[in-house]
C-alpha positions in Angstrom: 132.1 3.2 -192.5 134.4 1.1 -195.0 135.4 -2.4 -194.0 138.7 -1.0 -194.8 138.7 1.4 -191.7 137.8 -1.6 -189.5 140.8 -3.8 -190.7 143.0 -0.7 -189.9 141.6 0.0 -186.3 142.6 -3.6 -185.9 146.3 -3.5 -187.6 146.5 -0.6 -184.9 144.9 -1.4 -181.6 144.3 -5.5 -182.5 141.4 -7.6 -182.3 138.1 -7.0 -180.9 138.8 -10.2 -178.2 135.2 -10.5 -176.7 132.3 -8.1 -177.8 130.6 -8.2 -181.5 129.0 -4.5 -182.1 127.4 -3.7 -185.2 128.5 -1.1 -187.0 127.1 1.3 -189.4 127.2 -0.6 -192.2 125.7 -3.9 -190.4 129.9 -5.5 -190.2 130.4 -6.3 -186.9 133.3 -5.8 -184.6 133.9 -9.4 -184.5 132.2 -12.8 -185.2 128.7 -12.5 -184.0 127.8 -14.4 -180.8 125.1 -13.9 -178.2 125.9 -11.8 -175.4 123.3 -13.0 -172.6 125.5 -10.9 -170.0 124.6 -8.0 -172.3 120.6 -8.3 -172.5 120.7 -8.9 -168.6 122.6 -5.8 -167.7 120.2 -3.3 -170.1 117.1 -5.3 -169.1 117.3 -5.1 -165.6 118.7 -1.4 -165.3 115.2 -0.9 -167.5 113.1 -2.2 -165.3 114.7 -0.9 -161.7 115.2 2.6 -163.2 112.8 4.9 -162.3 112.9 6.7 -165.7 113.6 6.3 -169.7 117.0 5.4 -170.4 117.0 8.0 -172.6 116.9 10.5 -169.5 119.7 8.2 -167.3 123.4 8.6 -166.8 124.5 5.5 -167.3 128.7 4.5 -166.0 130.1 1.0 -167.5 133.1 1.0 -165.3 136.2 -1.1 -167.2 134.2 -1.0 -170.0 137.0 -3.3 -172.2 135.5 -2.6 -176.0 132.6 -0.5 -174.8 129.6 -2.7 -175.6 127.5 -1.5 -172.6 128.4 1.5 -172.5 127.5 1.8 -176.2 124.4 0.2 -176.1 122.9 2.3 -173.2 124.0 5.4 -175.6 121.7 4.0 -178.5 118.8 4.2 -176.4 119.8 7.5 -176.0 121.7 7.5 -172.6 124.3 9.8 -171.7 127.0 7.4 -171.2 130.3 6.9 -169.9 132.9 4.6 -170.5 136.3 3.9 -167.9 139.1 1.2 -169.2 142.2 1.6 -168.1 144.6 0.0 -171.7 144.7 2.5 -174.2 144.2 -0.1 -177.6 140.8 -0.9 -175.7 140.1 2.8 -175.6 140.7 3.2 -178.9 138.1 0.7 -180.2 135.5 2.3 -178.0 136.5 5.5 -179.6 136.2 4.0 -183.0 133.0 2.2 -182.5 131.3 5.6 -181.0 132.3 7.8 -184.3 131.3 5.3 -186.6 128.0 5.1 -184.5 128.0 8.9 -183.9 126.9 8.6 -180.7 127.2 12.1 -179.1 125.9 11.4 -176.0 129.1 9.0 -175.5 132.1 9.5 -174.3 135.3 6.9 -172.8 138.0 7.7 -170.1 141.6 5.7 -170.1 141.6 5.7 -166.3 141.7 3.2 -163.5 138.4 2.6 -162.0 140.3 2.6 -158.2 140.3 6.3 -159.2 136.3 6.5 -159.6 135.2 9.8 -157.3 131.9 11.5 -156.9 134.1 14.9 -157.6 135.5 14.1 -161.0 132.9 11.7 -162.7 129.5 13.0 -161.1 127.0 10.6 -160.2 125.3 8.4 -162.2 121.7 7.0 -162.2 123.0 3.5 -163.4 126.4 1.9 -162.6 127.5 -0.8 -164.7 130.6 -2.7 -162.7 130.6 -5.8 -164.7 134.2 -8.5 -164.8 136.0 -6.2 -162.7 135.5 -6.6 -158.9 137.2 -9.9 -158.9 140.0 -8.2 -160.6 141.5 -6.4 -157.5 143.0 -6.9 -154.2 141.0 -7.1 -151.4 141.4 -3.9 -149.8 140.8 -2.2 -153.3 137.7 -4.3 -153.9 136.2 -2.8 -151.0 137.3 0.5 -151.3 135.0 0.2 -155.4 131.8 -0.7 -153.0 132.3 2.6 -151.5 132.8 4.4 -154.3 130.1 2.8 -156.4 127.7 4.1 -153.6 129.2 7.3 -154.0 129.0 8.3 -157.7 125.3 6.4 -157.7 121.9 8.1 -157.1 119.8 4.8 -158.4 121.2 1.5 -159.1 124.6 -0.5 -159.4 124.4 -3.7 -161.2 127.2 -5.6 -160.4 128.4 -8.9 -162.4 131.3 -10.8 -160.7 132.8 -14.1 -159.5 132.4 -15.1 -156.0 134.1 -17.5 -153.9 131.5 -20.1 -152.9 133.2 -20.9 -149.5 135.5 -18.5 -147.1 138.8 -20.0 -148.3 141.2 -17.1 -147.0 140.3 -13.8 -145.2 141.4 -10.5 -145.0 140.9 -7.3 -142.6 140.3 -4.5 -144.2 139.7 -1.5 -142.7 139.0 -3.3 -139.2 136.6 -5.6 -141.5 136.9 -9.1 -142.0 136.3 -9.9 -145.4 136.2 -13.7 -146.9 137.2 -15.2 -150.2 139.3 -16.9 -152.5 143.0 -15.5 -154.2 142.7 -15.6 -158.0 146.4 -15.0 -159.8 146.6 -12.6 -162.7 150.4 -12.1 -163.4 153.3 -13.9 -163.0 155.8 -12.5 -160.7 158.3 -11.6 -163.3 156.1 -10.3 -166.0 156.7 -7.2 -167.2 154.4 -4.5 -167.2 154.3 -4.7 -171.1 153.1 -8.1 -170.5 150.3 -7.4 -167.9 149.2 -4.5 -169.9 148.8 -7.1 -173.1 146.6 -9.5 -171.1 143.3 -7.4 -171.6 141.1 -10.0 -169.9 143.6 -9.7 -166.6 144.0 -7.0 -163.7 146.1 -3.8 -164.6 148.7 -4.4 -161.9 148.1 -6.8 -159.2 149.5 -10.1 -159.2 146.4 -11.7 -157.7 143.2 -10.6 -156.9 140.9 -11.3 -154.1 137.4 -12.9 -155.1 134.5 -12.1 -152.4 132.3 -14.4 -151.1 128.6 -13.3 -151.3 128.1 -12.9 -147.9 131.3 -10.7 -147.9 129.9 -8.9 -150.6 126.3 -8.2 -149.7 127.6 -7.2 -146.3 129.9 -4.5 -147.7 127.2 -3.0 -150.1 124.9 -2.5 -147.0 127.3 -1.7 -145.2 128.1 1.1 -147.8 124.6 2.5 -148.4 122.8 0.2 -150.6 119.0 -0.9 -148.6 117.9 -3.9 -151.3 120.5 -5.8 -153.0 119.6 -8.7 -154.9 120.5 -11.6 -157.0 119.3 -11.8 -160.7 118.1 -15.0 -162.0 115.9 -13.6 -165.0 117.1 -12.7 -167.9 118.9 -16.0 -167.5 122.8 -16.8 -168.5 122.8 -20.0 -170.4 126.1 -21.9 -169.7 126.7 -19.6 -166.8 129.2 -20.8 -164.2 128.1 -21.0 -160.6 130.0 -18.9 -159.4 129.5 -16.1 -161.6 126.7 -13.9 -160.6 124.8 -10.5 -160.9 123.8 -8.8 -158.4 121.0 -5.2 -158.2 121.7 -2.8 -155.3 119.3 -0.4 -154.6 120.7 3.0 -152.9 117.3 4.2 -151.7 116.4 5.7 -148.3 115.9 3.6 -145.4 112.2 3.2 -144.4 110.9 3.4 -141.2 108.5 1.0 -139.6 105.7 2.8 -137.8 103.3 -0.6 -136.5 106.3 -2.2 -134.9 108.6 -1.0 -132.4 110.7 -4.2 -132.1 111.1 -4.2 -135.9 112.5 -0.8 -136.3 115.0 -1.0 -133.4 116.5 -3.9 -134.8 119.8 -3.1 -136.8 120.6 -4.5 -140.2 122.3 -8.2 -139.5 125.1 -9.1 -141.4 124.9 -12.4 -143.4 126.7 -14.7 -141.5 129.7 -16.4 -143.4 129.1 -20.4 -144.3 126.4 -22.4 -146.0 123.1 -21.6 -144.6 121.9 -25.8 -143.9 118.7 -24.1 -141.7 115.5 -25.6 -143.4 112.0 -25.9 -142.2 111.7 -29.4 -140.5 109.8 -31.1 -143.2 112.0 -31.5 -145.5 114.7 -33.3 -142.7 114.8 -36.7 -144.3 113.5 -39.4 -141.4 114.7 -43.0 -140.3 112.3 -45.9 -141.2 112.1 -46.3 -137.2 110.9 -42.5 -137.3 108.1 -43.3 -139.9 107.1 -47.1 -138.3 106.8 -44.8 -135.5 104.6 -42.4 -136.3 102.1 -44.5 -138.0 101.8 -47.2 -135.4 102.0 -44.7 -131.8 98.2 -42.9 -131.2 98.6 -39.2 -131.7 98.0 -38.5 -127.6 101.0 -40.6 -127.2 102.7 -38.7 -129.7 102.2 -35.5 -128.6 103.4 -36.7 -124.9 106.7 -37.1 -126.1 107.0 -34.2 -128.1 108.8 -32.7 -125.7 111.0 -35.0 -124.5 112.4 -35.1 -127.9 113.0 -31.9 -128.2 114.6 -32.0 -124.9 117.3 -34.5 -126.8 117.3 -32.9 -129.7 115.5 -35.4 -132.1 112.9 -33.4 -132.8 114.0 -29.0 -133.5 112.4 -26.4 -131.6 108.5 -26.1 -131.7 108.5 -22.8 -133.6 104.3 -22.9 -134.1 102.9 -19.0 -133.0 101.2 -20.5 -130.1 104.3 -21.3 -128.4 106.2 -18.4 -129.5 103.6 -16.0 -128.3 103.5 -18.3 -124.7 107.6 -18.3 -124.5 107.6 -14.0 -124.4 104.7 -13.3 -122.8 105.1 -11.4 -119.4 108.3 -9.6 -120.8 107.6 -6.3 -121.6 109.3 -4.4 -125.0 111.7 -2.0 -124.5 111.6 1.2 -126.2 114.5 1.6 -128.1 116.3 4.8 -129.2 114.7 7.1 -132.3 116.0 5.8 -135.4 117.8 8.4 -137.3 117.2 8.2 -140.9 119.3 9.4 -144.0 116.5 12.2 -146.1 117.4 11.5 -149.9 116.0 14.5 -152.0 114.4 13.8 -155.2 116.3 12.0 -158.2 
């Protein structure tokens, strides 16, 4: 590869605007910068696949300039790419022949159009900087999907809102967030199909808070999803996180009846502010208090505090195990669960 066919895929399809691949001849795409977004996504879908990368099918779903994508296929992945602006396309294409990566291939599609039928399923799903790009209703309808076309894992990198600012019902389920505008009313579609960072279509999108999102993914299959904090993102925003679900089989629990009736529980919308009682910061009075009074005396008026609500709940085993005893557990109904055959 000539540094002279790089300069013309970028008099043809511009720029490469955010990732720096090296190429053949050790040019890169771009400036080189660290891409800590990059090392998380191929580190964790290492460890939480249950095989080689070399023997995964690996989907990077608006793949803009293919990085992902193209780095799973180095280690020998058979990957595919979906973007839906053709210049982006075209420097994926360009990028994968230089590379000859075989094993690679891209799609100019919308990922709204994502189906079990037509793309297969995929042991890894890569939906990074693209949830937060849609409208509500289409948001949800990509959790659905994702859980369709996977047999493994979805990594999903997005923004969330970090308080219910609006809310939506879709499909009968209320959904919380925040509105995020992508286009002016009167651009053109020329325009929003120049802004390669934006949505394809949509004026604004809808950004899901995390317990909006975690509630949809179990509600759509997925039986562990959780936050990743290692490899870390220096200079990450707060509000920008990555998130592993798991689409395994539910298990059954066979020592506890009461456990394996119990349903999966939504998270409920709201900052959690539930924390053990130690760490509820106390009044000098409170402290004076319980230095001076004798322990017996103490323990006296235990429960007229908790009566009044100055001091929470006793929560100890003892008590628990006093409060339910005499009620006899109800058998609940057999638990169906969903048989997975091997991956």
């Amino acid at each position: 590869m000539s540094r002279e066919k790089l300069e013309k895929a970028i008099t043809e399809h511009g720029e490469w605007t955010a990732m720096s691949i090296r190429l053949s001849d050790g040019t890169y795409t771009r400036q080189q910068d660290p891409d800590h977004r990059l090392r998380r996504l191929v580190q964790v879908a290492a460890d939480a696949s249950r095989k080689p990368l070399s023997e995964c099918r690996v989907l990077d779903l608006a793949c803009l300039e293919g990085h992902y994508a193209i780095e799973f296929a180095k280690h020998g992945a058979e990957a595919v790419g979906i973007e839906g602006r053709s210049v982006s396309v075209a420097k994926c294409n360009f990028v994968r022949d230089d590379l000859g990566l075989t094993r690679l291939s891209f799609i100019q599609d919308d990922v709204r159009n994502i189906s079990r039928e037509t793309h297969g399923q995929f042991d890894i799903v890569i939906c990074s900087g693209i949830l937060y790009h849609l409208k509500a209703a289409d948001a949800a309808a990509l959790v659905t999907k994702l859980a369709e076309v996977s047999r493994g894992i979805v990594l999903i990198d997005t923004f969330i809102a970090l308080s219910s600012q609006t809310k939506r019902v879709v499909d009968g389920t209320e959904v919380h967030g925040h509105i995020y505008f992508e286009h002016a009313a009167d651009d053109s579609d020329e325009t929003k199909k120049s802004k390669l960072w934006s949505s394809l279509d949509n004026e604004d999108s809808f950004w899901f808070t995390e317990a909006t999102l975690v509630n949809l993914l179990q509600s759509a299959g997925f039986t562990t999803v959780s936050e990743i904090l290692s490899p870390t993102m220096p200079g990450n925003l707060a509000d920008r996180k990555t998130y592993l679900a798991i689409k395994g089989a539910p298990v059954r629990i066979l020592t506890s009846e009461k456990t394996e009736c119990q349903p999966r529980h939504p998270i409920p919308e709201g900052k959690n502010i539930r924390v053990d009682a130690s760490q509820h910061p106390r009044g000098v009075f409170y402290r004076i208090a319980k230095a001076l009074v004798p322990d017996g005396v103490k323990h006296g008026l235990k429960p007229a505090l908790r009566a009044v609500r100055i001091l929470p709940p006793d929560g100890t085993p003892e008590f628990m195990k006093k409060k339910t005893s005499g009620h006899s557990s109800s058998e609940c109904a057999p638990v169906r669960v969903r048989k997975i055959g091997p991956r």
